[in-house]
N, C-alpha and C positions, 0 to 999 in steps of 0.2 A: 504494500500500500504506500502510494506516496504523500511526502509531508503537505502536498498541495491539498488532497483529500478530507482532512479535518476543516482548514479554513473553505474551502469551497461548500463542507455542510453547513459550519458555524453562519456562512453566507448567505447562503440557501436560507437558512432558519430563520437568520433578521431580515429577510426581503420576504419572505410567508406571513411572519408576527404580526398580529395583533395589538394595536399601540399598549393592551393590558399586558401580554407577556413581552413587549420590550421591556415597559416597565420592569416587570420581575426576572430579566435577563439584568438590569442594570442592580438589580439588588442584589442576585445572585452576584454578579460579578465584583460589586465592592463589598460584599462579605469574605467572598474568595481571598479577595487579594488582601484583606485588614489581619485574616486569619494570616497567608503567605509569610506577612508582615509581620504578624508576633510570632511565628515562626522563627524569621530571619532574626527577630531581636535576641531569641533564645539563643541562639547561635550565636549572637554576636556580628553578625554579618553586615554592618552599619552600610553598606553599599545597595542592599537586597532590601533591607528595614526601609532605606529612601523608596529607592522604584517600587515596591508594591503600596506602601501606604500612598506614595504620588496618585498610583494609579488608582487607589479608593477613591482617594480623594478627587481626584479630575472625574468618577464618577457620580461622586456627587454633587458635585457642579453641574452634571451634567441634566440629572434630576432636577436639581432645584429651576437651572434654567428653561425646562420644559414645564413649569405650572403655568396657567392660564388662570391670573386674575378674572380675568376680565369674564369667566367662568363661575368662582365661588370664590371672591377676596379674601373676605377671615380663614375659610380652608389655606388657602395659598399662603397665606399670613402666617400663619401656625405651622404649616410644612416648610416653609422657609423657614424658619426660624430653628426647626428641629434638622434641616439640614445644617445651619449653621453650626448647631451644636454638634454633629455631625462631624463636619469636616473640622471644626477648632481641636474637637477629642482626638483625630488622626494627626493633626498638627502635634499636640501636646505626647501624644504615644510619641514621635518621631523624634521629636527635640529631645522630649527628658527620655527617651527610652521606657517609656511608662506601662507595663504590660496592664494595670488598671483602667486606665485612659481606654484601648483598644479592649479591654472584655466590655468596656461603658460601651462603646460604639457598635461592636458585634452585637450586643445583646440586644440594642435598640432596635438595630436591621434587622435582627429576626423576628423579633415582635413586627417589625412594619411587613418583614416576608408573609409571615404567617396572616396578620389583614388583609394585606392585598390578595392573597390567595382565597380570601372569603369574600373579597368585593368579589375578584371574577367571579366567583362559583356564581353568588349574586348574578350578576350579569348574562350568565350565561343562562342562567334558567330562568332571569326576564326573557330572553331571546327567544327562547324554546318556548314558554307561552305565549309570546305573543309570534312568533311562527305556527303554532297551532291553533290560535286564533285566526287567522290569516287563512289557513288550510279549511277551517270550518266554513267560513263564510265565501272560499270558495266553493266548496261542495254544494254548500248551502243556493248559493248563485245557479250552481250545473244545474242541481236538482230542478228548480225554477224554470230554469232556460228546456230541460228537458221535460218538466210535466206539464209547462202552458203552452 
């Protein structure tokens, strides 16, 4: 298998996604690398500790900068805010070497993994009723069309 193989699925998968599981690809992704990160710190590997926390953190830039006020302001308000908290904890792991700082921020992401995973569900099974909704009152229609 070649090394082109994984990024050509990874590809595939964010050109398929659903703006919900982008989202939760970006959560997954700065938990990954926050863990990587207090990995690297256990090690000592101050080189490894930079670039993975970098890389939480640019992902949570990346979050914050996808909220749409202009949507639900106080949500946006509040999630901004919990991202700042966010990325200053990945700050603070990185500078002081703080293995505290980075269980604060893992633990947070997972709490927000695990809601987001409940809005989808949410979401998906508004879909699904109101696609069955949709299916009824077409039937509903044929029948019509067929028995007048």
């Amino acid at each position: 298998m070649s090394e082109l193989a994984p990024q050509s699925y990874l590809r595939q998968a964010i050109l398929s996604a659903t703006p919900e599981q982008l989202h939760l690809m970006l959560i997954d992704g700065a938990i990954r690398f926050a863990l990587q990160g207090r990995d690297a710190l256990l090690a000592q590997n101050w080189e490894l500790v930079y670039e993975k926390f970098s890389r939480a953190q640019k992902i949570i830039l990346e979050m914050q900068s996808g909220l749409r006020p202009e949507v639900n302001r106080e949500l946006c308000e509040r999630m901004a805010a919990l991202y700042d908290f966010l990325y200053r904890k990945l700050i603070e792991a990185n500078i002081n070497r703080d293995l505290q700082a980075v269980d604060d921020a893992v633990k947070i992401l997972r709490m927000q993994r695990e809601t987001w995973l409940l809005l989808m569900e949410k979401v998906r099974q508004v879909r699904a009723d109101e696609s069955n909704e949709t299916e009824t009152a077409e039937a509903a229609a044929g029948s019509l069309c067929l028995d007048g």
